[in-house]
SEZATI-790750 format. One line per 3 residues: number of its first residue (from 1); for each residue x, y, z of C-alpha. Coordinates in steps of 0.2 Angstrom, whole numbers, padded with zeros to 4 digits. Layout:
NUM> X/Y/Z  ...
//
This chain:
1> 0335/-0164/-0183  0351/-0155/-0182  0345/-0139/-0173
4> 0333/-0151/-0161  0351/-0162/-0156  0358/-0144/-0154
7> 0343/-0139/-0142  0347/-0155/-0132  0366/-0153/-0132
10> 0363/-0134/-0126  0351/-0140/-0112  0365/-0153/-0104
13> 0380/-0143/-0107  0375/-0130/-0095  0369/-0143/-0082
16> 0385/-0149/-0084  0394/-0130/-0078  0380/-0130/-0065
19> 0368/-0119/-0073  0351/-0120/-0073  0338/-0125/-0089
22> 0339/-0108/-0097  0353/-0101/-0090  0373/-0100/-0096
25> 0387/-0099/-0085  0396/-0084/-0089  0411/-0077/-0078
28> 0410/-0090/-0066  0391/-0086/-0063  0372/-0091/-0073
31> 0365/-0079/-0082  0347/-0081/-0092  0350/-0086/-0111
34> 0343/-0078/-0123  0336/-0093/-0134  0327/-0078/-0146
37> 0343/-0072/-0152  0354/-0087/-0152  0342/-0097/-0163
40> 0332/-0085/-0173  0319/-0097/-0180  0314/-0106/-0164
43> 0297/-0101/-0167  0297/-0105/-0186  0290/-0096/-0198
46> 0275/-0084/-0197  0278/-0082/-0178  0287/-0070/-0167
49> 0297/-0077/-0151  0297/-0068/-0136  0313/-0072/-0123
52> 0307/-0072/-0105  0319/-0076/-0090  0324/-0095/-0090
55> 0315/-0099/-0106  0304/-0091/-0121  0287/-0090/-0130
58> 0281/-0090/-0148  0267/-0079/-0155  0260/-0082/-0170
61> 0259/-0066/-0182  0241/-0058/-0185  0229/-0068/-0198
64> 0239/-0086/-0191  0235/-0094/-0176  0245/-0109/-0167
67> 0240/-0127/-0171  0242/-0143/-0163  0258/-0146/-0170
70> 0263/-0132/-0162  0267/-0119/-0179  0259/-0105/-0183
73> 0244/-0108/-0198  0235/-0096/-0209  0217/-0091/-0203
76> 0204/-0093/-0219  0195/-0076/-0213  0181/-0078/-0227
79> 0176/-0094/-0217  0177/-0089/-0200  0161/-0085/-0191
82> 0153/-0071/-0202  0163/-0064/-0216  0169/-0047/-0214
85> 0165/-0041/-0230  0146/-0030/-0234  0134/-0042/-0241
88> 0136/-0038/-0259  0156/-0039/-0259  0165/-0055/-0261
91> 0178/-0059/-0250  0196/-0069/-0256  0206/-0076/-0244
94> 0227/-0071/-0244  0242/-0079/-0232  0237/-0070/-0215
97> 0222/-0058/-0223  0209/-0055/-0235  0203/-0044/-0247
100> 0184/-0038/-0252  0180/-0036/-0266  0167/-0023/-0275
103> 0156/-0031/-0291  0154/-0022/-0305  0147/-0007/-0305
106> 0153/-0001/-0288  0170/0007/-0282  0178/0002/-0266
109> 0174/0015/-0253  0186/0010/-0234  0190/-0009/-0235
112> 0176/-0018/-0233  0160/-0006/-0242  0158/-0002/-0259
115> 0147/0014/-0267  0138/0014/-0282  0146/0020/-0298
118> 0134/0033/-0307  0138/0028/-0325  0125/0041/-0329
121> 0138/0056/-0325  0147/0052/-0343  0137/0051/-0361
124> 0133/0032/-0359  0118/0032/-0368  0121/0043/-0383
127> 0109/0057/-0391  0090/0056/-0390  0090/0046/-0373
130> 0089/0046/-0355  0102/0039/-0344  0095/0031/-0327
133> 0107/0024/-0314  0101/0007/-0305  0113/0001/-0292
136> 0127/-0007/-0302  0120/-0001/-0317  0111/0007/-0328
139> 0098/0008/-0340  0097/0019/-0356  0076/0025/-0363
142> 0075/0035/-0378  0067/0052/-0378  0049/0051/-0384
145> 0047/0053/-0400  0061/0038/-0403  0063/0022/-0404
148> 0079/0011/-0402  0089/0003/-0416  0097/-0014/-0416
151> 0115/-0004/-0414  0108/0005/-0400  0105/0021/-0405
154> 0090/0031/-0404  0080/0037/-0422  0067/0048/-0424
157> 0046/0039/-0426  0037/0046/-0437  0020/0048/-0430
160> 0013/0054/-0448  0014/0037/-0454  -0001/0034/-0443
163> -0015/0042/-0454  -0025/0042/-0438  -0014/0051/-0427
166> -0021/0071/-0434  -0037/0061/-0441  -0045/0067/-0458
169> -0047/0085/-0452  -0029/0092/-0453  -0013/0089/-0459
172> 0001/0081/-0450  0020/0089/-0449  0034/0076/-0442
175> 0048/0084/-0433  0062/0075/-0422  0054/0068/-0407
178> 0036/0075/-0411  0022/0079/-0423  0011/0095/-0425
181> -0006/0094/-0433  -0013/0108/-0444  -0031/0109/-0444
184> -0044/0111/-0460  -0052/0127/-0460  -0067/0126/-0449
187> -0057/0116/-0439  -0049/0118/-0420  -0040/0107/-0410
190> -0040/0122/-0397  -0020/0124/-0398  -0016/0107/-0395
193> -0005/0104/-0408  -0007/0087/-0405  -0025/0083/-0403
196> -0038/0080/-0415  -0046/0092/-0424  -0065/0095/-0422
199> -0077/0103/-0432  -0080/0122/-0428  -0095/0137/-0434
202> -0090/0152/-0426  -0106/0161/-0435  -0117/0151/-0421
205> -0111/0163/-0408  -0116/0176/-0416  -0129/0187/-0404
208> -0147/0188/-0409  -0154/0200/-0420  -0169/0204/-0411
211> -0168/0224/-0409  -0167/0229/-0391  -0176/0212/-0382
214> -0157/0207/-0379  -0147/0218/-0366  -0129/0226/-0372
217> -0119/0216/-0359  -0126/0201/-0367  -0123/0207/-0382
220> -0105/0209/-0375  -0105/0190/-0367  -0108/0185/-0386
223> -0096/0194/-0392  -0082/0188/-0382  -0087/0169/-0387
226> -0087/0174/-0405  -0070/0184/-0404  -0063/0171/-0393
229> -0070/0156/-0405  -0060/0165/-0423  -0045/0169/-0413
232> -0044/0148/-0412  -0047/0148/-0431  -0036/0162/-0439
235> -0018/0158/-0433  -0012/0174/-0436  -0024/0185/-0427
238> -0025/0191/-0409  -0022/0175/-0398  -0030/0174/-0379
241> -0022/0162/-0368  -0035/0151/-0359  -0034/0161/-0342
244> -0036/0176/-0351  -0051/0171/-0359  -0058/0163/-0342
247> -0056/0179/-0333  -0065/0190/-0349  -0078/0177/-0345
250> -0079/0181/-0327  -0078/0199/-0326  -0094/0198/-0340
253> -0103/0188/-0332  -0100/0199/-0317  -0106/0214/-0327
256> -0122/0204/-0334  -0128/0200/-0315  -0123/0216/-0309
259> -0139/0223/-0317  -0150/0211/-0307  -0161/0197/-0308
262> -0163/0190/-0326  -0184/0189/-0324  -0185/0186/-0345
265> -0185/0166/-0349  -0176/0168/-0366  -0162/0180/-0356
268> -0159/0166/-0345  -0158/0154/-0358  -0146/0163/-0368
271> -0136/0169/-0354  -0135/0152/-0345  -0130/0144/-0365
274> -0116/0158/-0368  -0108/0152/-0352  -0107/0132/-0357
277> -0103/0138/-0374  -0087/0149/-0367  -0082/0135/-0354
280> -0082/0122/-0368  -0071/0133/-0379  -0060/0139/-0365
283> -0058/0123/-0355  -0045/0113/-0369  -0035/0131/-0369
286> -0030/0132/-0350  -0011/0127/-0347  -0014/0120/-0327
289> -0021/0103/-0325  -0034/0115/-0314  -0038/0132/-0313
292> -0050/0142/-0301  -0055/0159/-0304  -0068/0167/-0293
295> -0074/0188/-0297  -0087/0197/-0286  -0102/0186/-0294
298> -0094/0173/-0302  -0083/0155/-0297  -0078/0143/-0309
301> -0064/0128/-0306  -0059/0118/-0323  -0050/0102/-0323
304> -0039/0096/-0340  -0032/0081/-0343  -0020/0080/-0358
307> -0011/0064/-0363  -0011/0053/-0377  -0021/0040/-0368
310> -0039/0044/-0360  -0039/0048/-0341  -0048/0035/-0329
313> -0055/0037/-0310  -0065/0051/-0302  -0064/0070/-0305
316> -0069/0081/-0290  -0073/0101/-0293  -0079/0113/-0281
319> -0085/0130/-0280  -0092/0140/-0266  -0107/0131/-0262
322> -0107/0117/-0274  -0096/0102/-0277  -0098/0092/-0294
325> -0093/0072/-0296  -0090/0060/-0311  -0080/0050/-0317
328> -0066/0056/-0332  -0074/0041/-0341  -0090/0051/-0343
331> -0082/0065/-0345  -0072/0060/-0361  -0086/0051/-0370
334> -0086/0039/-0384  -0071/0048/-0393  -0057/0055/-0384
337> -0046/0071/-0397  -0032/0071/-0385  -0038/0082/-0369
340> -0054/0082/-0360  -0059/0094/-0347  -0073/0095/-0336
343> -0080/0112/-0327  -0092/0118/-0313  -0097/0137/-0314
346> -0106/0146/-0301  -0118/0163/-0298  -0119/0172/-0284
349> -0131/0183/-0290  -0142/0176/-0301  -0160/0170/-0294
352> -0176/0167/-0303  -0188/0177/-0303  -0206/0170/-0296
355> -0214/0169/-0312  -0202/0157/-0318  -0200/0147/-0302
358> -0219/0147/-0304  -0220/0138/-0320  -0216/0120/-0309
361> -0235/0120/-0307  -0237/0113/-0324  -0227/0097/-0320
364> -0237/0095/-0303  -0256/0098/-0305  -0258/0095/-0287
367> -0245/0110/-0283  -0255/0119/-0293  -0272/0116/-0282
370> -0262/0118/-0266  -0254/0136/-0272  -0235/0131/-0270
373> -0222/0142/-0268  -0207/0140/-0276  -0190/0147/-0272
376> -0170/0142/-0277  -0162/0140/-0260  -0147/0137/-0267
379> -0134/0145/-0282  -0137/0142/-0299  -0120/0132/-0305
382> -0115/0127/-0324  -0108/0109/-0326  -0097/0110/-0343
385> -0089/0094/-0349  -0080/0089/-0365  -0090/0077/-0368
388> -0105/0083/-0381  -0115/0068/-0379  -0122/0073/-0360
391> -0141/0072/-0363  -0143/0055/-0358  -0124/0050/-0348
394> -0120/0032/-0346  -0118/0037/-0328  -0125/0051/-0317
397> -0114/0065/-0309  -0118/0069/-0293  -0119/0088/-0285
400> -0119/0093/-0270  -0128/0109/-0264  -0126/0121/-0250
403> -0142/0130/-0245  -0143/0147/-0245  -0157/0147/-0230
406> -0154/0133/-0216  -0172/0125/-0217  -0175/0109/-0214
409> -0187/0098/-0223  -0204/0094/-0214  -0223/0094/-0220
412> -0222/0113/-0226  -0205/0113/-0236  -0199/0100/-0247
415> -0182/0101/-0260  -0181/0097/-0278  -0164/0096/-0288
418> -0169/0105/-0305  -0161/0110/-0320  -0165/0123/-0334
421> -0175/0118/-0348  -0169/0131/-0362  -0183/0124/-0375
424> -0195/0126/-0362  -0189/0141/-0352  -0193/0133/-0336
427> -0185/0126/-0320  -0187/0105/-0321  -0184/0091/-0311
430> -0184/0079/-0325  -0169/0067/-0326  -0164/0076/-0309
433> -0168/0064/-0292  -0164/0070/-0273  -0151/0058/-0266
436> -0150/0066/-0248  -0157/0083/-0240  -0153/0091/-0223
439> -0156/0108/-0217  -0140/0114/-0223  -0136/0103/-0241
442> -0145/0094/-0254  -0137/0080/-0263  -0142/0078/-0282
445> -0138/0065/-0294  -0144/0068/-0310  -0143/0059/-0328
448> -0137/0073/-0341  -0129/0089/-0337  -0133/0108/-0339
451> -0137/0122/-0326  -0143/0118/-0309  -0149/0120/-0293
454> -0160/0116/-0278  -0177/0122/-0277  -0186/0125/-0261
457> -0206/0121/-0262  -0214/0130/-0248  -0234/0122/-0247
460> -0247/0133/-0236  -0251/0129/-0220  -0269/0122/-0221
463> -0279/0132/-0212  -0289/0122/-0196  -0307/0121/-0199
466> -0309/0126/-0178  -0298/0142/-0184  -0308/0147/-0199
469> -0325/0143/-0188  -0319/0154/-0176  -0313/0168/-0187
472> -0328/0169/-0196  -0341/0167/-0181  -0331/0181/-0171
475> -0333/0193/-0187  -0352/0191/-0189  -0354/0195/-0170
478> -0340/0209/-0171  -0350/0218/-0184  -0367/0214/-0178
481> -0361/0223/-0161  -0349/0237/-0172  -0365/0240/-0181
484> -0375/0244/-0163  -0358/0253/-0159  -0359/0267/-0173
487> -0378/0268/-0170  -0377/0273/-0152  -0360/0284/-0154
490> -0368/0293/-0167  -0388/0295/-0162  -0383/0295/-0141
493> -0386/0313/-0137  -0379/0308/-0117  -0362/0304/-0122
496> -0357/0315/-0137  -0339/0322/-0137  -0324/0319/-0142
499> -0321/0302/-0137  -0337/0295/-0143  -0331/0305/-0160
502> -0319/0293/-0161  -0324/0277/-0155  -0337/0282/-0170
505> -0326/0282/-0182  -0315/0269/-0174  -0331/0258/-0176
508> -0333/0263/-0195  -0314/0257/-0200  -0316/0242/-0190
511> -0333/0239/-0198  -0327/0240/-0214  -0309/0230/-0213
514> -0321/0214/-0204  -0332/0217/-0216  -0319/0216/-0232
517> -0309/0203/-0225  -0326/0190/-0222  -0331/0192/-0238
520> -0314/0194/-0249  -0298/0188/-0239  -0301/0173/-0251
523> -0303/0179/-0266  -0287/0176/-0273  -0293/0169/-0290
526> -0296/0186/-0297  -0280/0197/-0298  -0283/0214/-0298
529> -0301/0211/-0286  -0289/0202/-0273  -0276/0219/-0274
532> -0292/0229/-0272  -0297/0218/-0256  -0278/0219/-0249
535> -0277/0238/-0252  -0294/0241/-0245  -0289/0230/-0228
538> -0272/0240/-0229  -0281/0256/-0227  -0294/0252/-0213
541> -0283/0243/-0202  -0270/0255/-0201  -0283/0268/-0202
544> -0289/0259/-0185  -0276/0260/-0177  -0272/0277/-0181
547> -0287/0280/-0173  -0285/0268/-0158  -0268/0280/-0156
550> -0281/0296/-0157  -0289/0288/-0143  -0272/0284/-0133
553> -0269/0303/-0135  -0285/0312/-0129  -0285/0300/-0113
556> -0267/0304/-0110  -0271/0327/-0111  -0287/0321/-0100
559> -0279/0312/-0086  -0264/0322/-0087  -0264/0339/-0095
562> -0274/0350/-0085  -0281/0363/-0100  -0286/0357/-0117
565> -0292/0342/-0116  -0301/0340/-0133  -0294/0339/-0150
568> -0300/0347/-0164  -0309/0337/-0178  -0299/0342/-0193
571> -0281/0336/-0184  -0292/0319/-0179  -0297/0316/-0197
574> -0279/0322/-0205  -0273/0310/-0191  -0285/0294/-0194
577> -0288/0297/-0212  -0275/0306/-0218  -0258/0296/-0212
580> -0268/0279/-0219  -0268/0285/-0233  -0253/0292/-0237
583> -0243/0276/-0231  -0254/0266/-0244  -0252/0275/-0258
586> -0234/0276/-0256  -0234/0259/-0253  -0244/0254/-0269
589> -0230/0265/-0280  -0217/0258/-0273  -0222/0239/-0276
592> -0241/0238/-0283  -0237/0220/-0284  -0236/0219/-0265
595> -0255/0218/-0263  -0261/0201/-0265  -0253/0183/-0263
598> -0257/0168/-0271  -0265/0161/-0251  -0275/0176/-0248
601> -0280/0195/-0253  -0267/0204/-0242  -0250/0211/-0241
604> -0236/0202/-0248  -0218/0194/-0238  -0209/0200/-0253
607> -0196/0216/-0252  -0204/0215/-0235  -0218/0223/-0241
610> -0227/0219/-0225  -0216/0232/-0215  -0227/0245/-0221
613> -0242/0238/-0213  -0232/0232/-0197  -0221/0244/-0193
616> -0236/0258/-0191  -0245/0245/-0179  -0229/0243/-0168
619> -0228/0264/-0167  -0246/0265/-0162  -0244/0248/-0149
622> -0227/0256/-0140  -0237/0275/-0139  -0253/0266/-0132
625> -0245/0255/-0120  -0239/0269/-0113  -0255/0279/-0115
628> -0262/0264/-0104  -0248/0261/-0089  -0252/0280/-0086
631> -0270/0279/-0086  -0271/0264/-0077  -0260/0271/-0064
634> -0270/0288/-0062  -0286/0277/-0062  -0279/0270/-0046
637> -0276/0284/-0037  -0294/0291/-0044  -0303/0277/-0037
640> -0296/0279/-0019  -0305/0297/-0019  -0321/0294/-0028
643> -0335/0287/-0017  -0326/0284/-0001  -0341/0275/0006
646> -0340/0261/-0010  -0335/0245/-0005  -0316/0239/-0010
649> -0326/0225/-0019  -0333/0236/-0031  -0318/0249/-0031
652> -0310/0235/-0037  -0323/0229/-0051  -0325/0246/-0057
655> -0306/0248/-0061  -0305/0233/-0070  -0319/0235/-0079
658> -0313/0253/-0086  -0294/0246/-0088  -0302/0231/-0099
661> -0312/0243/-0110  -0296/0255/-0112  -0286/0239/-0117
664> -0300/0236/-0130  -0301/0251/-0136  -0280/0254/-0137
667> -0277/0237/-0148  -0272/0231/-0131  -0280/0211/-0141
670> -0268/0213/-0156  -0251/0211/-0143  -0256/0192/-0144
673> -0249/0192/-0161  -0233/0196/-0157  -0230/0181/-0148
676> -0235/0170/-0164  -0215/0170/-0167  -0210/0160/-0154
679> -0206/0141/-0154  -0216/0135/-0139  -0235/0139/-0136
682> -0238/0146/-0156  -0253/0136/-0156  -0259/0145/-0142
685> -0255/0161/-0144  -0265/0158/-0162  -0281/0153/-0155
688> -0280/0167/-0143  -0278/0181/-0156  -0290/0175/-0166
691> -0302/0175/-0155  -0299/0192/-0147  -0296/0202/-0163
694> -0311/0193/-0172  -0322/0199/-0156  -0314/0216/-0154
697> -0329/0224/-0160  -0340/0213/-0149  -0329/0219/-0134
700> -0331/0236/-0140  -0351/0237/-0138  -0348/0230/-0122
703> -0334/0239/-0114  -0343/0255/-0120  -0360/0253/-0122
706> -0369/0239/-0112  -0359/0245/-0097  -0362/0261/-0098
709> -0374/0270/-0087  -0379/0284/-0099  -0382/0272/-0116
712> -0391/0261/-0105  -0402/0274/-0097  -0403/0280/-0119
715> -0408/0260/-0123  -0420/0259/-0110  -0429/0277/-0114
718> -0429/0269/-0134  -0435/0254/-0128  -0449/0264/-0118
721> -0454/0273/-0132  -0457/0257/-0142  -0467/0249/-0129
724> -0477/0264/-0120  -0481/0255/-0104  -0461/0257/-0098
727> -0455/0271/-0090  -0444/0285/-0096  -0428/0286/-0087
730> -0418/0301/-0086  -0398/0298/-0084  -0392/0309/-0068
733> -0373/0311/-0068  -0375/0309/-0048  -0380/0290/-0051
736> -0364/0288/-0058  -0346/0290/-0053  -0337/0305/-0051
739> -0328/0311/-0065  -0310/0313/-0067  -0311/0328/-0077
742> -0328/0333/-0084  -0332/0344/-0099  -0348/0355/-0098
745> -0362/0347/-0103  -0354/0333/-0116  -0352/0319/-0107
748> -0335/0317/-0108  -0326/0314/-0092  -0335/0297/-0091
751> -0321/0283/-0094
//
C-alpha cells in the first residue's frame, strides 16, 4: 500500500511542476522518468521491467507468463499441450522449468532422450551364463548343461542321471555343461558323442569269396566300407572325417563305372548295396548340415540333422537330374539316436544292360507277346535315409526324374518308375507308381526306398495289314519276274555282254534277298536261324547294290569314255561279291549280336550297327545318281540325232522309257526311303517304298525284257518253236534304234 500511495504522490507532484505523466522537471525543463530504476520491483517478482519514454512495461521471465492479476505465474510445462519429454521419460515440473527424467535402466542422453543402459557390458550374470540386454534390462540364461539355483547361480546337470540319455549300449561320462557316451564294443554312435549307440558287424562288409566272379575295384569299394566301418569302432586307429570318406566313395565308385556297364545282375546288386551301405555309414560323420560332392561319374548331396530333439518338416535333395522329397519324419523313423540324415546318390555312367531291362517281361505277360523294348531313360540314383525301417514307409517319397532322351509319351512309348530288386536281380515297378510324365521328366512317388530310376518301354509299331499284303504280293510277283529275268539274261544269245552279265547277277542277289526275306524276316523265334536270315539279307542286298553300282559304272565309260568300254568279269565279281562280303564279316566280328532283333530277322539299332548296311547303300545311291544325271543328259542329246524322221512323240517316249529302266536298274526306288525320316507325309512315303522296292524285280523284267526288241523277237522265236505254225523272226539291229556305242557282235550298245 505504501509503495502504490507513493506511485500516486509521484504521479501529482510532477503535474504540479508542470510535467507530464512520466516525466520529471529537472533544471527547469521535463525530462522522462525512469520508473525501472527508481522502483526496482514495479514489475514484482519473476518479471523484468522495461523503461520506455513516458512510461514502462513488465515481462515475465521465461517458464512464467502474466496472469489476470497482472503478476508474472509459473507455466506447469508437463501439462501444457504435449509434454516435452520422449515417451518413456517422466517429466517433473520446477519454478519456471522442468526436468525429464530417464527410468531405470537408461542414461540421460541431451535433455529430453534417454539410451539404453547395456548392463550386459559388466559380469551381471555370473559364471556358466549368458547375459542378454533387453531395453531397460536384462535377462541372465545358463549355459547348457546348467541349470539355475535358487541364489542364482548357475551348477552343472548331470545328464548321466538319466540312464536313457547314452541307453544300454554305452557308458555315460558327465563333464561340466556336457556329457560323452562311450560305446559297447560292437557298438558306434558314428562320433557323435552324444547320440545313441547302435549295434555294429563290420565282418558283414566283408567282400565275397567267390574267386574271380567279383571285379577288383569291387573288391576295393568293399574294402573301403570295411576299413571305414572299424575305424568307427577302434578309437585309436586311423580316423576318416566324413568328407573324406565321401570323397573315397566317389572317386571308387568313379573307378567301378569307368570300366563300363555292369551287364552281371549280382554285380549290380552288390555294387548298388555297397553304395547304400557306405552312405548310411558316412552320412552321421559329415560336419555340414549338407554336403554335395560330385566326381566325373558320380553326384551325391547328404542332409544331417543333429540336435537333441528330432527334426520336423520337409527335406529337399537334388542331384543332377534327380530331385528326392520327404519328410524328416520319415526320415527319422520310430527311434531317433540323436542325428538323422537322408541322401540321394547319382550315376552318370551306369546303365543296364538289355538282358536285364529285359527281365520286366516276367511281370507283364502281355509285353512279352508284344516283344517290348525296354530301356532307362534316365540315371540310376541311390535314396539313403537313416531310417532302417524303409521297406514299407508310412509315407512315399517322391523323385523327380530328368530324361536323358526328350521323348514324349504316346501309343509307342510309355514310362515306368522302377527300382532294383536285389533278391530278384531285376528292374520292378512294384511299390513304385508314375505321378506325372512329360517329354523331359517323370515324377515318381514310391512306398520304400532303394535305387531308382525311370524306365522307357518302347512297343513295335504293328505292322498294317495293307502294308504286309503289299509287301508280300510285290515279292511273289518280283521273283516270279527275277526268275524270267535270269532265264533270259542267261539263255538270250541276242543281248549277251556285259550288261546283261550284270543285270544276271544282279537278278540272282535280288532273287535270293526277296526270297529270304518272304520266308524268314519273321522268324525271330529262333535265335541263331533269325541271325542266319539277317546275315544272309545283309549279304545280298548290299551285294545288290554293289552290283547296281557295277551297272552305274559300265553306263558311265559307255556314254563317256570313248575306248574301253567293258569291264572285265574277275574285277565285277571282286566288286559285287567280293566288297559284300568283306563288310559282313567284319561286321559280324565286330558285333555278332547285331544280327537279329527281337521284331524281325535283320540288322540291329544297337552301336548303330545298321551303319554298316546303310552307309554302303548311301555310297552306291550318291555314285549312281550321278551315273544317271549324265546318262540322262547324253540320252538327250542322243535322241536329237537318232531317227530324225521319228516323231517328237515317240523321241519323247523312248527317252523316258530308257531313263525309267536306268532308274530301276541303279536303285533309283530305294531314294523313297530316305524320306521315311521326315515329320509330314511318312505315311506316304511308306506305302511308296514298299511298293516300289517289293516290285523292283517286276520292273526289272519290264524295263529290260518285255520292252526290249531283241528278247521280244527271242520270246516269240521260243514261242514259235513250241507251237510250229508261228513264224520265226529274226531280230535286225536296223528295226531298232541306233546305238550309242555298239560292240561288235554282242548286243551291247542297246540301252
Amino acid at each position: 500500500m505504501e509503495m502504490k500511495w507513493a506511485l500516486l504522490l509521484g504521479l501529482f507532484l510532477p503535474s504540479c511542476s508542470g510535467c507530464a505523466i512520466g516525466y520529471k522537471f529537472v533544471k527547469r525543463k521535463c525530462v522522462d522518468e525512469d520508473e525501472c530504476a527508481v522502483f526496482p520491483v514495479v514489475c514484482g517478482d519473476h518479471a523484468q521491467c522495461i523503461n520506455a519514454e513516458g512510461s514502462y512495461s513488465c515481462t515475465c521471465n521465461e517458464g512464467f507468463k502474466m496472469s489476470l492479476t497482472g503478476t508474472c505465474k509459473d507455466i506447469n510445462e508437463c501439462f501444457e499441450n504435449k509434454s516435452p519429454c520422449s515417451a518413456h521419460m517422466t517429466c517433473e515440473n520446477s519454478i519456471g522449468s522442468y526436468k525429464c527424467i530417464c527410468p531405470h535402466g537408461y542414461q540421460q542422453m541431451g535433455k529430453t532422450d534417454c539410451e539404453d543402459v547395456d548392463e550386459c557390458l559388466s559380469s551381471v550374470c555370473g559364471v556358466h551364463s549368458s547375459c542378454f540386454n533387453t531395453p531397460g534390462s536384462f535377462l541372465c540364461s545358463c549355459s547348457p548343461g546348467f541349470h539355475r539355483q535358487e541364489n542364482g547361480a548357475c551348477t552343472d546337470i548331470n545328464e548321466c542321471s538319466d540312464p536313457d540319455v547314452c541307453g544300454r549300449n554305452a557308458q555315460c561320462f558327465n563333464h561340466p555343461g556336457s556329457y560323452s557316451c562311450k560305446c559297447h564294443k560292437g557298438y558306434s554312435n558314428y562320433g557323435n558323442n552324444q547320440s545313441k549307440c547302435i549295434e555294429m558287424d563290420c565282418d558283414q562288409f566283408e567282400p565275397e569269396s567267390d574267386g574271380d566272379h567279383t571285379p577288383e575295384k569291387l573288391k576295393h569299394l568293399m574294402s573301403l566300407l570295411k576299413t571305414s566301418c572299424d575305424s568307427l569302432n577302434d578309437p585309436h586307429g586311423q580316423q576318416f572325417t566324413g568328407e573324406k570318406l565321401l570323397e573315397n566313395l566317389c572317386s571308387s565308385s568313379d573307378e567301378l563305372l569307368s570300366d563300363g556297364n555292369i551287364a552281371d545282375g549280382k554285380m549290380l546288386s552288390q555294387f548298388l548295396d555297397a553304395m547304400e551301405n557306405n552312405m548310411r555309414l558316412i552320412g552321421p560323420q559329415l560336419r555340414e548340415p549338407v554336403t554335395r560332392m560330385e566326381t566325373h561319374n558320380t553326384f551325391a548331396e547328404v542332409a544331417v540333422m543333429k540336435s537333441q530333439t528330432p527334426p520336423s518338416g520337409r527335406v529337399t535333395l537334388s542331384t543332377d537330374s534327380t530331385l528326392f522329397s520327404t519328410s524328416w519324419e520319415m526320415v527319422v523313423g520310430k527311434s531317433y539316436p540323436g542325428f538323422a540324415f537322408a541322401a540321394l546318390v547319382s550315376y552318370k555312367d551306369l546303365n543296364s544292360s538289355s538282358d536285364l531291362l529285359q527281365k520286366m517281361r516276367s511281370e507283364k505277360s502281355d509285353d512279352k507277346e508284344r516283344s517290348v523294348t525296354y530301356q532307362l531313360n534316365s540315371k540310376v540314383v541311390t535314396a539313403v535315409v537313416s531310417n532302417t525301417e524303409t521297406k514299407q514307409l508310412s509315407e512315399p517319397v517322391m523323385l523327380v526324374f530328368t530324361h536323358v532322351e526328350e521323348r514324349a509319351e504316346s501309343e509307342d512309348v510309355v514310362y515306368s518308375c522302377v527300382y532294383w530288386d536285389e533278391a530278384q536281380g531285376v528292374w520292378s515297378g512294384r511299390g513304385c507308381e508314375r505321378a506325372e510324365s512329360n517329354s523331359t521328366h517323370t515324377v515318381c512317388s514310391c512306398s520304400h526306398l532303394s535305387s531308382f530310376a525311370v524306365l522307357m518301354a518302347l512297343y513295335p509299331v504293328q505292322d498294317s495289314f495293307d502294308l504286309v499284303l503289299i509287301t508280300r504280293v510285290g515279292l511273289v510277283l518280283s521273283l516270279v519276274c527275277l526268275f524270267l529275268c535270269i532265264l533270259t539274261f542267261k539263255f538270250c544269245r541276242s543281248i549277251q555282254g556285259t550288261r546283261t552279265s550284270i543285270h544276271l547277277h544282279l537278278s540272282i542277289c535280288l532273287f535270293i534277298a526277296d526270297l529270304v526275306f518272304l520266308c524268314g524276316i519273321s522268324s525271330t523265334h529262333n535265335q541263331v536261324a533269325c541271325a542266319i536270315v539277317a546275315g544272309l539279307l545283309h549279304f545280298f542286298f548290299l551285294s545288290a547294290f554293289c552290283w547296281m553300282l557295277l551297272e552305274g559304272v559300265q553306263l558311265y565309260r559307255m556314254v563317256v569314255l570313248v575306248f574301253h568300254t567293258t569291264l572285265k568279269h574277275l574285277h565285277m565279281y571282286l566288286v559285287g561279291y567280293g566288297v559284300p562280303l568283306v563288310i559282313v564279316i567284319i561286321s559280324a566280328i565286330a558285333f555278332p549280336k547285331g544280327y537279329g532283333t527281337d521284331r524281325h530277322c535283320w540288322l540291329s539299332l544297337d552301336r548303330y550297327f545298321i551303319l554298316s548296311f546303310f552307309v554302303p547303300v548311301c555310297i552306291v545311291m550318291i555314285l549312281n545318281c550321278f551315273f544317271f544325271i549324265i546318262t540322262v543328259w547324253k540320252l538327250a542329246q542322243k535322241f536329237s540325232s537318232l531317227n530324225p524322221d521319228l516323231s517328237n512323240l515317240n523321241k519323247i517316249r523312248s527317252f523316258t522309257v530308257t531313263a525309267v529302266a536306268q532308274l530301276c536298274v541303279l536303285g533309283g526306288t530305294w531314294i523313297f526311303g530316305g524320306f521315311l525320316f521326315q515329320e509330314k507325309g511318312t505315311e506316304v512315303m511308306l506305302y511308296l517304298f514298299t511298293i516300289l522296292n517289293s516290285l523292283q524285280g517286276a520292273f526289272i523284267f519290264i524295263m529290260h525284257c518285255l520292252l526290249s526288241k531283241p528278247v521280244r523277237t527271242e520270246y516269240y522265236n521260243l514261242f514259235g518253236r513250241m507251237c510250229p505254225q508261228k513264224k520265226r523272226v529274226e531280230y535286225s539291229s536296223s528295226n531298232s534304234q541306233k546305238p550309242l556305242r555298239s560292240e561288235d557282235s554282242t548286243g551291247e550298245s542297246h540301252i
